[in-house]
C-alpha positions as CSV (number, residue, x, y, z in Angstrom):
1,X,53.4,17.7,44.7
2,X,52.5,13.9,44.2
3,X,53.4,11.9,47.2
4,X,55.7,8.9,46.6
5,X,54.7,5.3,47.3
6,X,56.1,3.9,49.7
7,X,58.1,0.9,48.1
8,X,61.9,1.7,48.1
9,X,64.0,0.1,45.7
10,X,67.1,0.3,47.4
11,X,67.0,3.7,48.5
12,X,65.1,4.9,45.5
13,X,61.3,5.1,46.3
14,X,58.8,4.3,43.3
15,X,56.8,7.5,42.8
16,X,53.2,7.5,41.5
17,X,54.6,9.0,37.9
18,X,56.9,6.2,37.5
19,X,54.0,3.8,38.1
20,X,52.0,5.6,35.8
21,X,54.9,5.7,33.0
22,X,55.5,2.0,33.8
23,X,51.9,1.1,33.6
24,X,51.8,2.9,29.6
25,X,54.9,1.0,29.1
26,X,52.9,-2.4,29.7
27,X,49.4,-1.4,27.8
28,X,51.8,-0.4,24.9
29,X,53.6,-3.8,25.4
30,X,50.0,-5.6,25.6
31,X,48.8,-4.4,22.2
32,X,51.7,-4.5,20.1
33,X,52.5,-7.9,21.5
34,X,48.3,-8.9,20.5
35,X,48.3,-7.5,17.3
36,X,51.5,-9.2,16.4
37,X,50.7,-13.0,14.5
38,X,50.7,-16.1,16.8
39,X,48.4,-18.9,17.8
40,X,46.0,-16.7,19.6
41,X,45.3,-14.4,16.0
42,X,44.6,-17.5,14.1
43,X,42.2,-18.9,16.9
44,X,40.1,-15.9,16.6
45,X,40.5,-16.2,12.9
46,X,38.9,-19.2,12.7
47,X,36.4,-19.1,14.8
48,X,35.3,-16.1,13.5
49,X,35.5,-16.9,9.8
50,X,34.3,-20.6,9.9
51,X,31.9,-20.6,12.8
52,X,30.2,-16.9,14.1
53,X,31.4,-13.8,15.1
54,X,30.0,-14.7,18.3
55,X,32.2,-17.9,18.7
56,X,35.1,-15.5,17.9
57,X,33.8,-13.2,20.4
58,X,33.8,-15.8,23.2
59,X,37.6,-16.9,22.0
60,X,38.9,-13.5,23.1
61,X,37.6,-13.7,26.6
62,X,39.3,-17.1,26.6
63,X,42.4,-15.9,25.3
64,X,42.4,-13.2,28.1
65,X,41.7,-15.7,30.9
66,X,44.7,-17.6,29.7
67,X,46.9,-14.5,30.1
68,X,45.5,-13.8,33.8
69,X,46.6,-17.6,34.4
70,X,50.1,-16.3,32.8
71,X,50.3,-13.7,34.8
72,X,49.4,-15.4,38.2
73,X,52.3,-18.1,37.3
74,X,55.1,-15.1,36.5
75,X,54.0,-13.5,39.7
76,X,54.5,-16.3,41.5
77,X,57.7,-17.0,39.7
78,X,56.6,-20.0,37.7
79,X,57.6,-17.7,34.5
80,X,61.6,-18.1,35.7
81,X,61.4,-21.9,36.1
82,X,60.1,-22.5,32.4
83,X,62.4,-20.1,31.2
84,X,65.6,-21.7,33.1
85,X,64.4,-25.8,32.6
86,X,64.9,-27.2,29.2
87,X,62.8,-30.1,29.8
88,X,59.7,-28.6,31.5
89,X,60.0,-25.9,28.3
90,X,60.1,-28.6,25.8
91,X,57.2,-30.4,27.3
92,X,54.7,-27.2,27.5
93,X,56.3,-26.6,23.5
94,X,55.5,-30.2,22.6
95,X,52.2,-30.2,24.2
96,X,50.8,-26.6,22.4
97,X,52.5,-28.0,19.1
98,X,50.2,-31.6,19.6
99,X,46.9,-28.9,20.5
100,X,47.2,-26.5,17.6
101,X,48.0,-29.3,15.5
102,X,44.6,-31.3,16.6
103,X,42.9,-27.5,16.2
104,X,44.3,-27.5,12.2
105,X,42.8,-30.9,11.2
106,X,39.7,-30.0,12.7
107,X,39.2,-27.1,11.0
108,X,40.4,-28.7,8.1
109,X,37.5,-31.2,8.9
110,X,35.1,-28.1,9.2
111,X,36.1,-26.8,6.3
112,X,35.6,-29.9,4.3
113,X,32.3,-30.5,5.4
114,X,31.0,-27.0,4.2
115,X,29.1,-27.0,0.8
116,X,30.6,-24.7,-2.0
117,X,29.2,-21.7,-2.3
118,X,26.4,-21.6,-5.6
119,X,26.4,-17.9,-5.4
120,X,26.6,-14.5,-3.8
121,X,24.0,-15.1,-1.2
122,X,26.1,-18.0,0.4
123,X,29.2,-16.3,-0.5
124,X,28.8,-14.1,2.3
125,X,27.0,-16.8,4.4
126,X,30.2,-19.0,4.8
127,X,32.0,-15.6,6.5
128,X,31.5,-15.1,9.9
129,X,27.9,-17.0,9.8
130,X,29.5,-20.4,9.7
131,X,28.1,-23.4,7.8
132,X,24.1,-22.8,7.2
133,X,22.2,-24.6,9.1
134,X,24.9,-26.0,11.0
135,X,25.3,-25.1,15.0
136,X,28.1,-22.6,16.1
137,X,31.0,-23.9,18.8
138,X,28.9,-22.9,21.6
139,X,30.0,-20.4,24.2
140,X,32.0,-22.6,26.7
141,X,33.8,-24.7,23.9
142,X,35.3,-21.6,22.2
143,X,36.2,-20.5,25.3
144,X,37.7,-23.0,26.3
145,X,39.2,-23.1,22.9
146,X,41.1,-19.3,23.2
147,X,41.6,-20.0,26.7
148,X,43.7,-23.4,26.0
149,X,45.1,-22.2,22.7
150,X,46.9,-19.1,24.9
151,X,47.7,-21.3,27.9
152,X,49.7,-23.7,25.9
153,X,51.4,-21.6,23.7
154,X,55.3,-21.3,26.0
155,X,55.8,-17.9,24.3
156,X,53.2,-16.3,26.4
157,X,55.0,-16.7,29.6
158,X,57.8,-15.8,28.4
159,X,56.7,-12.7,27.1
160,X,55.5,-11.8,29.9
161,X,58.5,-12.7,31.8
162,X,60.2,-10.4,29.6
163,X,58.2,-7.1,30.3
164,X,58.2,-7.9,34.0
165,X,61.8,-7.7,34.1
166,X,62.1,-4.5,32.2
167,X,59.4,-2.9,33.5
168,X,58.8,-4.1,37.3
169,X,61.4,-3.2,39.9
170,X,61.9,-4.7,43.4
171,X,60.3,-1.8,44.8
172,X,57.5,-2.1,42.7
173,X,54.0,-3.1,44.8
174,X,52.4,-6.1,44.5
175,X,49.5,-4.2,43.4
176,X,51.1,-2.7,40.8
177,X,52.6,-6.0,39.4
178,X,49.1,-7.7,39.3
179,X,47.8,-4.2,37.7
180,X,50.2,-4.6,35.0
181,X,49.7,-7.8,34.7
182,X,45.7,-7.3,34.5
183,X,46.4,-4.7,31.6
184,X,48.5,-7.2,29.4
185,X,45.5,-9.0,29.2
186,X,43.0,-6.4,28.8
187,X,45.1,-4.9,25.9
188,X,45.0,-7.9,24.1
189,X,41.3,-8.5,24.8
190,X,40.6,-4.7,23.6
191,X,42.9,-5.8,20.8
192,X,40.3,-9.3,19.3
193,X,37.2,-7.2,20.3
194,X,38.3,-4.7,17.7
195,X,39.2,-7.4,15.5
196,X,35.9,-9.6,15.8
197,X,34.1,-6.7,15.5
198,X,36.2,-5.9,12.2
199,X,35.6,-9.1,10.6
200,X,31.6,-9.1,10.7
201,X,31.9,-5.8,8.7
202,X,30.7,-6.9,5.0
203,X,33.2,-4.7,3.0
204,X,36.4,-6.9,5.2
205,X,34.1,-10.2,4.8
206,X,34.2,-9.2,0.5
207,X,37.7,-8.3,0.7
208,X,38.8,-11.5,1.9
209,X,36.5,-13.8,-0.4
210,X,38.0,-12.0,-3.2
């Protein structure tokens, strides 16, 4: 018989299966809440389709720091404030619509700047290799580019707001909270590895310059 961890909830205590159901609960919640469109799927888009796989690569890991931070400010109960003030929600929503709008013309710049293709051999060049001869984003800026992109986007606290409240209950441990918290993040990060990793292969690359 498993013992029972010693967190009551009431006088309900939080067994180690409950953790463990709660814990799926949250991976499940990670990856369906990654794979689903936002901010953070076009980032590594870009970065993987005009620059290098590598670029995209280094997005991810930013994206995933940017959910740690998220994570850190729910726990501390940051989360509830932007979810109950109007005007501190507004200003985080003005201030990721002003970023991803700077992030569009500059790609728009990018791709402006690229030579059209005068065959097959370049064709395949301007996917995932970026412009030839030209320099990738570098590590640090498209880090810094998923890990900005994910910190100002105000849907990301309240997401996970939302599966805290479901899912974590006041006898829940600390531990546990940051675990779950930790596994958002590593689901999505799991989540744009497979997806970088999908968009180097040649037969996606063809399929979407068709």
């Amino acid at each position: 018989r498993r013992p029972a961890v010693a967190a009551p909830e009431g006088n309900r205590v939080v067994s180690l299966s409950h953790l463990w159901a709660d814990w799926a609960a949250v991976f499940a919640f990670g990856w369906v809440a990654a794979m689903t469109p936002g901010p953070d799927t076009a980032m590594i888009l870009r970065n993987c389709l005009v620059f290098s796989r590598r670029d995209g690569l280094y997005t991810a890991f930013g994206i995933a720091a940017g959910l740690c931070v998220h994570t850190l400010a729910a726990l501390a109960g940051i989360g509830v404030l932007i979810a109950q003030s109007v005007l501190l929600f507004t200003l985080v929503k003005w201030l990721g619509a002003a970023y991803l709008i700077v992030l569009g013309l500059r790609a728009l710049r990018a791709r402006a700047r690229q030579a059209p293709p005068a065959g097959p051999d370049e064709e395949g060049a301007s996917l995932g290799q970026g412009t030839p001869g030209a320099p990738g984003l570098g590590g640090w800026v498209a880090f810094r580019l998923g890990f900005l992109t994910n910190l100002l986007n105000p849907k990301a606290p309240l997401l996970l707001l939302a599966a805290f409240t479901q899912i974590v209950h006041p006898g829940t441990p600390l531990a546990a909270q940051a675990l779950f918290g930790l596994t958002i993040a590593g689901a999505a990060l799991g989540w744009y590895l497979l997806l970088t990793g999908l968009l180097a292969q040649r037969a996606v690359q063809a399929r979407l310059a068709a």
